[in-house]
C-alpha positions as CSV (number, residue, x, y, z in Angstrom):
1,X,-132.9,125.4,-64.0
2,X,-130.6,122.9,-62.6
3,X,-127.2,122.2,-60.5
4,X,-124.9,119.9,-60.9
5,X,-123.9,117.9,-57.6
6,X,-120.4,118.9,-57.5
7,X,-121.6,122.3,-57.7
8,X,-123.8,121.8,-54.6
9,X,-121.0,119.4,-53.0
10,X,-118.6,122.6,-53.6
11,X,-121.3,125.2,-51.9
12,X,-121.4,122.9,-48.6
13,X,-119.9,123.2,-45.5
14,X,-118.9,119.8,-44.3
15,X,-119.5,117.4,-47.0
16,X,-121.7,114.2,-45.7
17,X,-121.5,112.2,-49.0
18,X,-120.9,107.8,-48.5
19,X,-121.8,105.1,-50.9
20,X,-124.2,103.9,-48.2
21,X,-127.0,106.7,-49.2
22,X,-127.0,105.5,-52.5
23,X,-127.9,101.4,-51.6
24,X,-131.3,102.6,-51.1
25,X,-133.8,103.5,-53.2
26,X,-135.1,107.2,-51.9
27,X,-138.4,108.2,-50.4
28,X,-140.9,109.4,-53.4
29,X,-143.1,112.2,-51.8
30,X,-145.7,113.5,-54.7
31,X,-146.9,116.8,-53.9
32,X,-149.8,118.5,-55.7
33,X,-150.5,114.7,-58.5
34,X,-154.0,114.0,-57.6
35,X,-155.2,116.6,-60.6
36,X,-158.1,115.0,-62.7
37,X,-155.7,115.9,-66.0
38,X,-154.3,113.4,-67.8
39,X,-151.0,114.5,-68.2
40,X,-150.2,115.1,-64.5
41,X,-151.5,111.4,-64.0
42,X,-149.0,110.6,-66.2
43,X,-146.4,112.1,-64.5
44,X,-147.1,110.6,-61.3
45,X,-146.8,107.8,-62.8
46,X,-143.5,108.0,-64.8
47,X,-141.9,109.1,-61.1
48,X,-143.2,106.2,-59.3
49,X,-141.9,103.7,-62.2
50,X,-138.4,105.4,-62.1
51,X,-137.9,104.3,-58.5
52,X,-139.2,100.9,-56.8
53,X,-142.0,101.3,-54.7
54,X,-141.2,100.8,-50.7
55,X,-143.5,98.7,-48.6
56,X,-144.5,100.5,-45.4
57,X,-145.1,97.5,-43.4
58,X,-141.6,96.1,-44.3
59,X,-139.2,99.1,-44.8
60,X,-136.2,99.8,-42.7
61,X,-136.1,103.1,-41.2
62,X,-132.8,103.4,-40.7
63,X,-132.5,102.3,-44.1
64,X,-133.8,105.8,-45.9
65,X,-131.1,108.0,-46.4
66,X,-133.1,110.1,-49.2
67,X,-136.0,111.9,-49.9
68,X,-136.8,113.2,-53.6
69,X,-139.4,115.7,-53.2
70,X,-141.7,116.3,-56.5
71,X,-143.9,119.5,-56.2
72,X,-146.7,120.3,-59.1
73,X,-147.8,123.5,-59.7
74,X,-151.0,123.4,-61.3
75,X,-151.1,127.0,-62.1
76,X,-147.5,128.0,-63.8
77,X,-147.2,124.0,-64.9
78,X,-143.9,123.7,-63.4
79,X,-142.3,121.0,-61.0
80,X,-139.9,121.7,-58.5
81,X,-137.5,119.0,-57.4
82,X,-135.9,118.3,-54.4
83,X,-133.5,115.5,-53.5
């Protein structure tokens, strides 16, 4: 199941959207990846490669706009993603 971003612009209230957010890369948060399978490693991996990888020494806080939120379930084998 999905939504398409005008839909969830549409739903809002007051509508924060700026080209600024988007200048950044978003924080990757991996929930649930350290599973011994193969295929979950996999997936970690194909999520990390999509987005550069931030240096914590180095990164601008007030830089992040974004967070992408990637949630394995290990039991019903479904993600749930958040941005």
């Amino acid at each position: 199941q999905y939504s398409l971003v005008r839909d969830v612009v549409s739903a809002l209230r007051r509508h924060r959207m700026h080209e600024q957010q988007f200048s950044h890369p978003p924080l990757l948060v991996l929930s649930n990846f350290g599973l011994p399978q193969i295929h979950v490693k996999l997936m970690a991996g194909m999520f990390q490669g999509m987005f550069p990888a931030l240096n914590v020494h180095k990164v601008n806080l007030n830089s992040i706009r974004r967070c992408l939120l990637i949630t394995y379930s290990s039991e019903s084998q479904l993600l749930e993603f958040r941005h």
